[in-house]
N, C-alpha and C positions, 0 to 999 in steps of 0.2 A: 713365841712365834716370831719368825723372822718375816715384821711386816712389810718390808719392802720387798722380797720377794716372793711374797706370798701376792701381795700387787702382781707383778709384773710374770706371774704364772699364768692369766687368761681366767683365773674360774670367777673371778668377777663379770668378765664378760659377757661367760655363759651363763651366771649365775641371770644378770640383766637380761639374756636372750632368750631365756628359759631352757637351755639345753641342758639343764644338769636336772638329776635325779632329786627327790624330795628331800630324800635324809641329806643330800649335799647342799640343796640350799638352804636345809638349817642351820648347816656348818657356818655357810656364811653369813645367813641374819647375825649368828652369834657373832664372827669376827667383824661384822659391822656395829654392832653393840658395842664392840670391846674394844675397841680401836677405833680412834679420828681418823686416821687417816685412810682404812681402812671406808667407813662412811665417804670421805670426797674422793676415794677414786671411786666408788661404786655410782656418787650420783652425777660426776665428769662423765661415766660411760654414758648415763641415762640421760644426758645431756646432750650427749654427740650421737647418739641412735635418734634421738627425735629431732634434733636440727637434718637429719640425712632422711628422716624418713620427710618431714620436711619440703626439702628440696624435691624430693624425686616421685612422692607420693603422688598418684594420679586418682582424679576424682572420677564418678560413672558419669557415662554418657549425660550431658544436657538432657533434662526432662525423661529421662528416665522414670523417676518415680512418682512422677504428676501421670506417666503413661499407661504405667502397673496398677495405679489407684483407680484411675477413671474405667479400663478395664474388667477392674473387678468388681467397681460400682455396677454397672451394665448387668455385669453374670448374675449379682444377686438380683437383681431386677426382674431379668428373665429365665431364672434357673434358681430360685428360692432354695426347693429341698438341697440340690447339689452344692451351692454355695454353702449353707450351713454348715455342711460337711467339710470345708475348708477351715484348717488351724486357724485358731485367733491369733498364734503366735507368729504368722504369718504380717499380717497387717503392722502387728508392735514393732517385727523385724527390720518394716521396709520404711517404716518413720524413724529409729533411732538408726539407720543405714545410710537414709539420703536426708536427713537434716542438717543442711547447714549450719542453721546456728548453734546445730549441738557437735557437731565433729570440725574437726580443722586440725588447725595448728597443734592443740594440746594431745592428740591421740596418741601413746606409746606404741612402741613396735609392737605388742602383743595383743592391743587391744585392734592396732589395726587386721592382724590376723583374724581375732574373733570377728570381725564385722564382714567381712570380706569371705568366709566361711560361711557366717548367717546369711550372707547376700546367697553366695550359690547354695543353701538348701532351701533357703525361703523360693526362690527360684524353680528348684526342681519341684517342691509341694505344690506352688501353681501349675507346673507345667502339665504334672500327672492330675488335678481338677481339670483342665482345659483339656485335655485329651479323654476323660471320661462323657465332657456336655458333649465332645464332638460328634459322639454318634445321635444324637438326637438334633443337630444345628447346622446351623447353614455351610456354607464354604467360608463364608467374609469370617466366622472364625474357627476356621482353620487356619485362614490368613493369619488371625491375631495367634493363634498359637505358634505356627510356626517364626513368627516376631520372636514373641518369649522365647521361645529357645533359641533365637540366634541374640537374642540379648542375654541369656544365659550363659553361648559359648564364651561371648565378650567376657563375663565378669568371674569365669573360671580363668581366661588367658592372663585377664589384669591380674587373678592373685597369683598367676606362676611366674609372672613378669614381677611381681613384688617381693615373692621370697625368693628369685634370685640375687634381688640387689637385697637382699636383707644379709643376705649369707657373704655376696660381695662387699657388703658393708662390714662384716664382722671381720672377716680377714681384712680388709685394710688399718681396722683397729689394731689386731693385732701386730701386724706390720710396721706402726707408729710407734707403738708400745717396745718394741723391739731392740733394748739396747744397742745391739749388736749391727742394726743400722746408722750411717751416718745422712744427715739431711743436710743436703748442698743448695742452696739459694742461684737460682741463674736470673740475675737483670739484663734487661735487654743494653745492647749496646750500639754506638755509633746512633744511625736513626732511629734507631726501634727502641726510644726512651721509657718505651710504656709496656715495652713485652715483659714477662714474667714466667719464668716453670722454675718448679722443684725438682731435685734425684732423690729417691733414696738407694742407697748404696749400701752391701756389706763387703767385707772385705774379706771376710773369713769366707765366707761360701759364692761371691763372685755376682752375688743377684743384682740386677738392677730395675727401680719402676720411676717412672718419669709421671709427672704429676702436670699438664699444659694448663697453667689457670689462665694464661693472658698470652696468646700468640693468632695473630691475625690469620682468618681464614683462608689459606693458601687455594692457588688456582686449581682449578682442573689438572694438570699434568704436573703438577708439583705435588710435592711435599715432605715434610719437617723428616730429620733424620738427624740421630743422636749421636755423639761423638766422642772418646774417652781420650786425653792427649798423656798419653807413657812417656816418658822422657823426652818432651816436646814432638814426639813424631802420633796425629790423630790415629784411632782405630773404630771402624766402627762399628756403634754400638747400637745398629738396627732403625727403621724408622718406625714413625708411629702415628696415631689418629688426631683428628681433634672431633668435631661436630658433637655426638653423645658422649663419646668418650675423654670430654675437656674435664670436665670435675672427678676420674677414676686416674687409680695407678694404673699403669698400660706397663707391662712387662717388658724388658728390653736383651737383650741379649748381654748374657755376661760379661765382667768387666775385673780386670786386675790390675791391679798398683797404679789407678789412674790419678794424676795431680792437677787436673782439670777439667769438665766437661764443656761441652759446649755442642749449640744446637744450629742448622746449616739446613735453609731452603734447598732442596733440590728436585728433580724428574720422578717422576712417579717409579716407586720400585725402589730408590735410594742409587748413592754414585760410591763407586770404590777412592777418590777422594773429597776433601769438602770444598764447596766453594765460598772461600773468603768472602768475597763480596757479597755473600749472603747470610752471611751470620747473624741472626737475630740475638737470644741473649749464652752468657757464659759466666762459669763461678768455679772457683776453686775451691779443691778440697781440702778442710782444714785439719792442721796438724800434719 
């Protein structure tokens, strides 16, 4: 086996993401068996999907599950037979879902899918009990029903907001991982001693994504706009965001045989040239 590019093929990835098939993720337990190095890049991956879920992971609403509990406290109270009738797997679901001290930091990517899953069916199995008391119950819960279900919508939107950045997160693994990219370092310059972004760059197919980790919040009718300088004359190379999208690769407008980048404050929309006087940071391309 040619273990380096058996790496740098992606089914490690998927293998970590759970996107591959059974018989192919036995493939790879074996070639993580059978191979070191093999093993540290599969547990590098499993290391960078939980530091990203990490950062971006969103917790449920405050009190949420002190709200679900004390609600349902109530129903068996006053709706004994009907409550009965509600899963116990219910209850188990919504303690191991909003326990802090048991979820955090350590959750995988896949484990947070299951929980987030159980949240919206644990969710709908109350929803369909509360809609059964309602025809024998007051209005005030009907109120509390329709709660649950708009606290329902919330935590189906939170997990389509999550596996989008799960899937944004996979492709910029593989974008990393991508030989075929060069990573250009831009420090800020003159004043802007503390600015910082990254390019990555390929050469062969022209792609460009720009990476803003440290560039100060520009004004209302400003902003940041990319530069590729060809045989000292700039061309530009699109502008782009910061605010959510400061820690993503932001796609830029292709780029050829460029021997320097650099990044230029301007007018909202971007300027057909840059203004020096506002250059924040710049790095050349090496080799």
């Amino acid at each position: 086996m040619d273990v380096q590019r058996y790496i740098s093929s992606g089914v490690i990835e998927n293998h970590v993401t759970g996107l591959l098939s059974e018989p192919e993720s036995r493939e790879v337990v074996s070639a993580i068996q059978q191979h070191p190095e093999v093993k540290a890049a599969a547990d590098a991956v499993q290391d960078d999907m939980e530091r990203y879920i990490q950062l971006w992971a969103q917790k449920p609403p405050a009190g949420i599950r002190r709200q679900l509990m004390e609600r349902l406290h109530k129903d068996d109270v006053r709706e004994e037979p009907v409550a009965a009738a509600t899963p116990a797997l219910s209850t188990a679901t919504y303690e191991d879902i909003f326990s802090e001290d048991k979820k955090g930091a350590n959750s995988s990517p896949s484990r947070v899918w299951q929980y987030t899953a159980a949240a919206a069916i644990a969710l709908l199995l109350g929803s369909v009990s509360m809609n059964i008391m309602s025809y024998s119950k007051s209005d005030s819960v009907t109120g509390q029903l329709a709660s649950l279900q708009d606290e329902q919508v919330a935590l189906s939107a939170e997990k389509d907001a999550l596996k989008e950045q799960l899937d944004y997160a996979h492709k910029e693994l593989g974008l990393m991982k991508d030989p075929s990219f060069k990573w250009i370092r831009m420090p800020g310059v003159g004043k802007h001693t503390g600015a910082f972004a990254t390019i990555g760059w390929n050469p062969q197919s022209k792609e460009a994504f720009i990476l803003a980790q440290a560039l100060p919040e520009p004004p209302a009718d400003k902003q940041y706009q990319l530069w590729a300088i060809v045989n000292g004359k700039p061309i530009d190379a699109g502008v782009f965001e910061l605010g959510a999208k400061t820690h993503t690769l932001q796609k830029v407008k292709p780029v050829e045989n460029a021997q320097v980048f650099a990044v230029t404050l301007e007018k909202k929309g971007g300027s057909p040239e840059p203004t020096l006087e506002q250059m924040f940071v710049a790095g050349k391309v090496a080799g």
